[in-house]
C-alpha positions as CSV (number, residue, x, y, z in Angstrom):
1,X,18.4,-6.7,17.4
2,X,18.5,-3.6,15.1
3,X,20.7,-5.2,12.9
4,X,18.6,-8.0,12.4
5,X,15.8,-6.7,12.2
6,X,17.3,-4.9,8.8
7,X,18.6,-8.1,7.8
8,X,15.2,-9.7,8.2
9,X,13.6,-6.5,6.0
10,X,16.3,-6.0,3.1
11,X,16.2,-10.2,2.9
12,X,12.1,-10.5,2.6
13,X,12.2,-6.9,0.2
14,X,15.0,-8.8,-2.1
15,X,12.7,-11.5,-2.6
16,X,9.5,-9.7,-3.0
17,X,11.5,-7.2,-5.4
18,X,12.7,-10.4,-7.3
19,X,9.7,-12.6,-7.4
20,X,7.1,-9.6,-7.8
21,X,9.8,-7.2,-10.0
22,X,8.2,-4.3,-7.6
23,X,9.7,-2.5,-5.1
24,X,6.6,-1.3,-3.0
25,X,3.8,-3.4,-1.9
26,X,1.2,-4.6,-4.2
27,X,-2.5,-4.0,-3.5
28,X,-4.4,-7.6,-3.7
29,X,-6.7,-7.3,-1.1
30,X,-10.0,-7.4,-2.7
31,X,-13.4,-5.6,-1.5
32,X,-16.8,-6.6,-3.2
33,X,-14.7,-7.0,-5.9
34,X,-12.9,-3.9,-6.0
35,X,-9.6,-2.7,-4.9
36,X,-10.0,-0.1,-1.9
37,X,-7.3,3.4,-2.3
38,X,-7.5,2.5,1.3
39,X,-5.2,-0.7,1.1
40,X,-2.2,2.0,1.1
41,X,-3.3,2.5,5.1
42,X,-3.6,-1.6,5.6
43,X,-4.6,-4.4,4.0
44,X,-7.0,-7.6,5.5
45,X,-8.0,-5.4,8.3
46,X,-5.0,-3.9,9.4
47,X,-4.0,-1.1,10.3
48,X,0.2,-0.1,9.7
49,X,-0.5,3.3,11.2
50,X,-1.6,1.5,14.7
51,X,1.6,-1.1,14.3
52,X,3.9,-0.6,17.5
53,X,7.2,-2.2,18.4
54,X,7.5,-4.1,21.4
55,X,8.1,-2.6,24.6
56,X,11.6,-3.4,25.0
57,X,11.8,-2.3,21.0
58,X,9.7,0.4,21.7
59,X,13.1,3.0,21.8
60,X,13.3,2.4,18.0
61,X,9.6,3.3,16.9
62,X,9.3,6.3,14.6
63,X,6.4,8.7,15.7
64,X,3.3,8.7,13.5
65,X,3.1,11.5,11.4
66,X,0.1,12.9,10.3
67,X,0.7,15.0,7.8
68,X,2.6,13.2,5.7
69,X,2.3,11.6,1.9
70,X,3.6,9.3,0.3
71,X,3.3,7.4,-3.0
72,X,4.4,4.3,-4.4
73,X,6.8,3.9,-7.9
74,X,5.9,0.2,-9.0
75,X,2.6,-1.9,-8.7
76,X,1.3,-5.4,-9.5
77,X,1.3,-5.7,-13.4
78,X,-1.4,-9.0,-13.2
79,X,-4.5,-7.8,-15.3
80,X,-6.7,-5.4,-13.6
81,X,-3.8,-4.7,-11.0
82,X,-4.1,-1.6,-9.2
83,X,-1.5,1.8,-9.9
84,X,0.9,2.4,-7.1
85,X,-0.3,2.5,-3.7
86,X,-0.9,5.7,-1.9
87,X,-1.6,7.7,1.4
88,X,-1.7,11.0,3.0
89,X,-3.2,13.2,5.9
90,X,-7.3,13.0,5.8
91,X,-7.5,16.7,5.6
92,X,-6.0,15.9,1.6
93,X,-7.9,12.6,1.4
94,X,-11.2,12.5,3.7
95,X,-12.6,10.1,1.4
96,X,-11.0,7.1,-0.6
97,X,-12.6,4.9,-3.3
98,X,-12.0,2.1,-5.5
99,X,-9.9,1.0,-7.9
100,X,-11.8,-1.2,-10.4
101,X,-10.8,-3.0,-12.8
102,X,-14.2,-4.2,-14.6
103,X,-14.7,-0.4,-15.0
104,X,-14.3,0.4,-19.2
105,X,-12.8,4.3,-19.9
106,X,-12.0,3.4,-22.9
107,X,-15.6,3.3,-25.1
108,X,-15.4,5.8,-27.8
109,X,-19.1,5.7,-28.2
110,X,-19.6,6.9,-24.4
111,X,-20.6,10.7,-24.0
112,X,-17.2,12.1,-21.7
């Protein structure tokens, strides 16, 4: 089942990394119209930190761990798309935000 379970992976990232020209996921899942940093932890209510293999699979689960970070190299390029996804241990990040879009950085006549 191992090797078919790569198989099944590798296949679904070709076609993502084709279709989507990204190699990590995309964050899409909107929130009052806002991107959530959170999306890097799950997206429409998930949670990938709580995922677990099936009991007979169960020998081929990685352990959780909590200290580590991680960051993603590509991202969406639609308008308003999100940077890379990312995550790490709360003690780094005990609060996440927003990403959005509608937000304008870029008015000269604004007091920084």
């Amino acid at each position: 089942y191992g090797l078919a379970n790569i198989a099944a992976f590798i296949g679904q990232s070709m076609k993502e990394t084709i279709q989507y020209d990204a190699c990590d996921e995309n964050s899409w899942d909107l929130v009052n119209s806002k991107y959530p940093l959170s999306n890097a932890c799950g997206q429409l209510g998930q949670s990938y930190q709580d995922y677990h293999c099936s009991e007979e699979e169960r020998h081929m689960e990685c352990e959780v761990d909590p200290n580590m970070s991680i960051k993603g190299v590509t991202h969406a390029k639609w308008y308003g798309a999100p940077g890379p996804l990312f995550c790490g241990p709360k003690t780094e990040y005990p609060e996440t935000g927003f990403w959005d879009y509608s937000y304008n950085c870029n008015n000269v006549w604004a007091d920084p």
